[in-house]
OpenMM code with the backbone's topology and positions (N, CA, C; nanometers):
from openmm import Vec3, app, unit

residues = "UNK UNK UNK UNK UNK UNK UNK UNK UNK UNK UNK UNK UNK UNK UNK UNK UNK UNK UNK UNK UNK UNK UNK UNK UNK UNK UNK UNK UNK UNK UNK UNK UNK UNK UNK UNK UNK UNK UNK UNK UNK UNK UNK UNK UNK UNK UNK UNK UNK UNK UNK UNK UNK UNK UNK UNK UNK UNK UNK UNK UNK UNK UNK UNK UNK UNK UNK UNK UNK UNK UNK".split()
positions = [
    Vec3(13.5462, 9.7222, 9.9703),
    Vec3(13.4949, 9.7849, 10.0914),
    Vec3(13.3435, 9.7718, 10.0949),
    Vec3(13.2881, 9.7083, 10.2160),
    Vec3(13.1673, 9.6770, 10.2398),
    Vec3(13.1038, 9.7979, 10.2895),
    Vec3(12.9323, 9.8681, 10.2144),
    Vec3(12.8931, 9.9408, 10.2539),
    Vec3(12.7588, 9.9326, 10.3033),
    Vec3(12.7413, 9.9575, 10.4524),
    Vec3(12.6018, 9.9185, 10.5082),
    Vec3(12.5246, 10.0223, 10.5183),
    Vec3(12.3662, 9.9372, 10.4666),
    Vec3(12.2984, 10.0466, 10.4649),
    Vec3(12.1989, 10.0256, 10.5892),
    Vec3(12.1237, 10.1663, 10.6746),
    Vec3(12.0942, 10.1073, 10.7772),
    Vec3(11.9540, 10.1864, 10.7674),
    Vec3(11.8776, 10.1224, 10.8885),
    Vec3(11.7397, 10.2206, 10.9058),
    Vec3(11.7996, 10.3135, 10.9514),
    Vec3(11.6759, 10.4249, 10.9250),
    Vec3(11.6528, 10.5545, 10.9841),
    Vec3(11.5445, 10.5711, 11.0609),
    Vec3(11.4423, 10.4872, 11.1051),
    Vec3(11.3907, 10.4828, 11.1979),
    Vec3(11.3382, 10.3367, 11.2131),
    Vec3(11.2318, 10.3643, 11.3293),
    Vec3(11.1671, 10.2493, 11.3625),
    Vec3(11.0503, 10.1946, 11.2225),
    Vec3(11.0793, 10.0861, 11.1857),
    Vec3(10.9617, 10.1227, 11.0744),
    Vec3(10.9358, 9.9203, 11.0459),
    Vec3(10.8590, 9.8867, 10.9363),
    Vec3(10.8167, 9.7334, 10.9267),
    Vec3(10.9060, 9.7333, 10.7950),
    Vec3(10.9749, 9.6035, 10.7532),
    Vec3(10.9938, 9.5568, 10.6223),
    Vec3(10.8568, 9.5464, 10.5164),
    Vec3(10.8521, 9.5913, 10.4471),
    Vec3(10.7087, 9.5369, 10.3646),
    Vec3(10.7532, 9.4934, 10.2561),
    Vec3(10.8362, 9.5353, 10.1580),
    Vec3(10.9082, 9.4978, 10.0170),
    Vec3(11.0389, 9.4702, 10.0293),
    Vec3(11.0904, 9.3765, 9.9737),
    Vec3(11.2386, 9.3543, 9.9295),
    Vec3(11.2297, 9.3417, 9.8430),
    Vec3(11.3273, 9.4461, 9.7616),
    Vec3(11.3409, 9.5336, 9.5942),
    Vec3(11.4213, 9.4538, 9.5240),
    Vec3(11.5219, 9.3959, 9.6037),
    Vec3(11.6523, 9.3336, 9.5676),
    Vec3(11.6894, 9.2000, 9.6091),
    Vec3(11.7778, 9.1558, 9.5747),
    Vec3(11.7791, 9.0193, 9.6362),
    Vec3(11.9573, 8.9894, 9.6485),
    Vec3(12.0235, 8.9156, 9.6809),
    Vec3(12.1939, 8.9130, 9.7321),
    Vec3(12.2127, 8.8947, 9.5818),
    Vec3(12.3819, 8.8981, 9.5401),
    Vec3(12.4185, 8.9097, 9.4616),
    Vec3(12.3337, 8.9953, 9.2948),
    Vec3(12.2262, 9.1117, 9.3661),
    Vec3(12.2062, 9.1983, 9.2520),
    Vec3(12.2907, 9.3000, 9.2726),
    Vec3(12.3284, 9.3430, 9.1057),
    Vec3(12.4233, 9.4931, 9.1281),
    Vec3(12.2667, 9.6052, 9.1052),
    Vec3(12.3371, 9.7347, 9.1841),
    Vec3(12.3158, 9.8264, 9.2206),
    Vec3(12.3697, 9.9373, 9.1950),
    Vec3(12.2672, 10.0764, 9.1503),
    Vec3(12.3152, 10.1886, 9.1122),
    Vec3(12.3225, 10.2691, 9.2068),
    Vec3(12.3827, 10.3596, 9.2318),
    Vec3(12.3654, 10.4650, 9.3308),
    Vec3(12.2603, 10.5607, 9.3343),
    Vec3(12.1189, 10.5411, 9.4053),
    Vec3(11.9777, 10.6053, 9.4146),
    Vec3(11.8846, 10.4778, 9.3903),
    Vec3(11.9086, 10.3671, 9.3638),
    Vec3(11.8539, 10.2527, 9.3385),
    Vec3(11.7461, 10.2167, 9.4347),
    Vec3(11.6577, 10.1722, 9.4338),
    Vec3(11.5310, 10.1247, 9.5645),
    Vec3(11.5709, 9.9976, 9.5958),
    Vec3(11.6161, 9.9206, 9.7571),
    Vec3(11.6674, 9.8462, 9.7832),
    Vec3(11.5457, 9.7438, 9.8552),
    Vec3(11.4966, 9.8208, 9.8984),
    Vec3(11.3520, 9.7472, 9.9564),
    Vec3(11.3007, 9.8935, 10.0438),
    Vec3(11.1578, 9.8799, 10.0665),
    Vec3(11.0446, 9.9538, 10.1053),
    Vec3(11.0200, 9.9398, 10.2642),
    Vec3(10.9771, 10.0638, 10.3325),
    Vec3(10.9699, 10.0217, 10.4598),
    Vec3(10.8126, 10.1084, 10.5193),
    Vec3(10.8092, 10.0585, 10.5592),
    Vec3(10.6301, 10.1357, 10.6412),
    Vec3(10.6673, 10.1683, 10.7649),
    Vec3(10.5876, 10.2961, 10.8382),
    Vec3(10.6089, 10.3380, 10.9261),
    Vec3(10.5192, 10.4444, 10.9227),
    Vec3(10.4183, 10.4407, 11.0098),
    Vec3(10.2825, 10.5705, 11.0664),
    Vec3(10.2215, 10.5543, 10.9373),
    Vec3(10.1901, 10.4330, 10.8614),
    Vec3(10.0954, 10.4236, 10.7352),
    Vec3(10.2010, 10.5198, 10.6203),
    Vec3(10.2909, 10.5297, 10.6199),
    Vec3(10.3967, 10.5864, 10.4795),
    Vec3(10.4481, 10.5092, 10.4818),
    Vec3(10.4841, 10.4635, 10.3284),
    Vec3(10.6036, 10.3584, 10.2565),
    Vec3(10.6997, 10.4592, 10.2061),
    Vec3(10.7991, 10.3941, 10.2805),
    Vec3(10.9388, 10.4696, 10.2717),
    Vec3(11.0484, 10.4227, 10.1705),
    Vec3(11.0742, 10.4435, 10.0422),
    Vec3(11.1890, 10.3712, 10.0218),
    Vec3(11.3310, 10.4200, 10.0792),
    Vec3(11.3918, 10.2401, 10.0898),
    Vec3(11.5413, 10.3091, 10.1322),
    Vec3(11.6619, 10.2767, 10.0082),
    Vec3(11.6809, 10.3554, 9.9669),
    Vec3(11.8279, 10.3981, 9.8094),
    Vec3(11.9484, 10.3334, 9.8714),
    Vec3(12.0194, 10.2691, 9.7502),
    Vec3(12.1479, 10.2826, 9.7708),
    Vec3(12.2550, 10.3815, 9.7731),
    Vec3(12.2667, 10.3675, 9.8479),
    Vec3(12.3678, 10.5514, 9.8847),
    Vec3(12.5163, 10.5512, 9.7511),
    Vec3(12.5510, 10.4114, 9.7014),
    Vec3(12.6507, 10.3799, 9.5771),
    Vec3(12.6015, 10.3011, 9.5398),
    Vec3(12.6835, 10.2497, 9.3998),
    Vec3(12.6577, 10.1179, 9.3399),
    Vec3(12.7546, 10.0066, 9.4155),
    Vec3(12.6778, 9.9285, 9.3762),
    Vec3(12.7540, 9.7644, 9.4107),
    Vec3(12.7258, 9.6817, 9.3716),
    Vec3(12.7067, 9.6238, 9.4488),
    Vec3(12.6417, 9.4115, 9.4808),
    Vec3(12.6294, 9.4165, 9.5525),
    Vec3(12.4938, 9.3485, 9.5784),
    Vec3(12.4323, 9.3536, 9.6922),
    Vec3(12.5338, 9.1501, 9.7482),
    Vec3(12.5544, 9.2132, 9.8462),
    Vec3(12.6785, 9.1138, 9.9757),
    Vec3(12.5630, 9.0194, 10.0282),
    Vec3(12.4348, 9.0851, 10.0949),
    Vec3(12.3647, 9.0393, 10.2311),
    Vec3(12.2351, 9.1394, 10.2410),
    Vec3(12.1573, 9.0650, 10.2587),
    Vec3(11.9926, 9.1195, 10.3038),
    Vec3(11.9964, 9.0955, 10.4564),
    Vec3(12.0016, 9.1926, 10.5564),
    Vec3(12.0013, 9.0880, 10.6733),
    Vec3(11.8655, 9.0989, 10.7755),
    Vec3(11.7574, 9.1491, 10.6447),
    Vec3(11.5978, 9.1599, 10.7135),
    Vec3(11.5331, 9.0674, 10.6086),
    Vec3(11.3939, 9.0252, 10.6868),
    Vec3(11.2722, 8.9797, 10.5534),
    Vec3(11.1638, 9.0270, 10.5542),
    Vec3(11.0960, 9.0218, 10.5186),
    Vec3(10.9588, 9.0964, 10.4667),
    Vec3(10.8781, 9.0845, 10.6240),
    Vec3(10.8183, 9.1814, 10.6910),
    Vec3(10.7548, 9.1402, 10.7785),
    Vec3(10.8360, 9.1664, 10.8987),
    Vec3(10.9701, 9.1834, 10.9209),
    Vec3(11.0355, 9.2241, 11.0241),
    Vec3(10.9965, 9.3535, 11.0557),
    Vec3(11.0624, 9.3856, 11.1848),
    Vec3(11.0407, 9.5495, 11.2648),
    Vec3(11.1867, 9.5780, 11.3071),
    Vec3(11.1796, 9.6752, 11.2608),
    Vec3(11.3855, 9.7222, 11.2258),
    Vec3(11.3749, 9.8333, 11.3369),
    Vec3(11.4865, 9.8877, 11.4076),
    Vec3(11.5205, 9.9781, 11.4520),
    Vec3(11.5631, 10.0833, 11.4433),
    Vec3(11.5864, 10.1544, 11.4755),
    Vec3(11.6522, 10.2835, 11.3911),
    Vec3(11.8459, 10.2841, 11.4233),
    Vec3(11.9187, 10.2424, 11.3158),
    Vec3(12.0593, 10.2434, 11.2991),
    Vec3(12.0638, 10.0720, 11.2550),
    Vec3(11.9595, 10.0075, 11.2411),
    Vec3(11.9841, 9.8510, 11.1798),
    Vec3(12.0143, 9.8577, 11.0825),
    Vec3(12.1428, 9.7226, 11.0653),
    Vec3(12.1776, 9.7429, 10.9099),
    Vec3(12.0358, 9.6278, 10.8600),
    Vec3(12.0421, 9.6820, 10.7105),
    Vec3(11.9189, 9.6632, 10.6169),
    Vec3(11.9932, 9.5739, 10.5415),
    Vec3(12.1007, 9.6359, 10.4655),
    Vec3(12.1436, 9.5415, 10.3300),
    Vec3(12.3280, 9.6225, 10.3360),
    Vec3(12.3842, 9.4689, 10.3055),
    Vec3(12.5620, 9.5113, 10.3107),
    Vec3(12.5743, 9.5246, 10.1329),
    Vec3(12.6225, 9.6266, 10.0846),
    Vec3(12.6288, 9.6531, 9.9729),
    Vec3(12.8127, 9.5891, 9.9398),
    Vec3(12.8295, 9.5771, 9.8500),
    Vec3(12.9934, 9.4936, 9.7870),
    Vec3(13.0667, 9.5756, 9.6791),
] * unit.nanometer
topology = app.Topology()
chain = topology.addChain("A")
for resn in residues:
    res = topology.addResidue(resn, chain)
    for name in ("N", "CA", "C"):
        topology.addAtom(name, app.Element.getBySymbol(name[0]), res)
């Protein structure tokens, strides 16, 4: 069962923590996000494998975008 993780708001990619096929703990830092000058990390809510990154560094995400499909 595939688990997506998504923004919570409007914010910029600045870091990608992880990369596809890394496993993952549950609280893990998946990549970093900026928004009003704060870097936000976003956690893996479980463990997995990481499936899919489907942002890159430098994008502008929305709020409910998926970020990363966890495996």
């Amino acid at each position: 069962m595939a688990t997506e993780v998504c923004a919570e708001m409007v914010a910029n990619v600045v870091t990608l923590v992880v990369a596809a096929g890394d496993s993952v703990a549950a609280g893990d830092t998946l990549l970093i996000l900026e928004s009003m000058k704060m870097e936000i990390p976003v956690l893996a809510e479980a463990g997995g494998t990481v499936a899919e990154i489907k942002v890159t560094e430098g994008d502008v995400v929305q709020e409910g975008d998926v970020l990363v499909v966890l495996a």
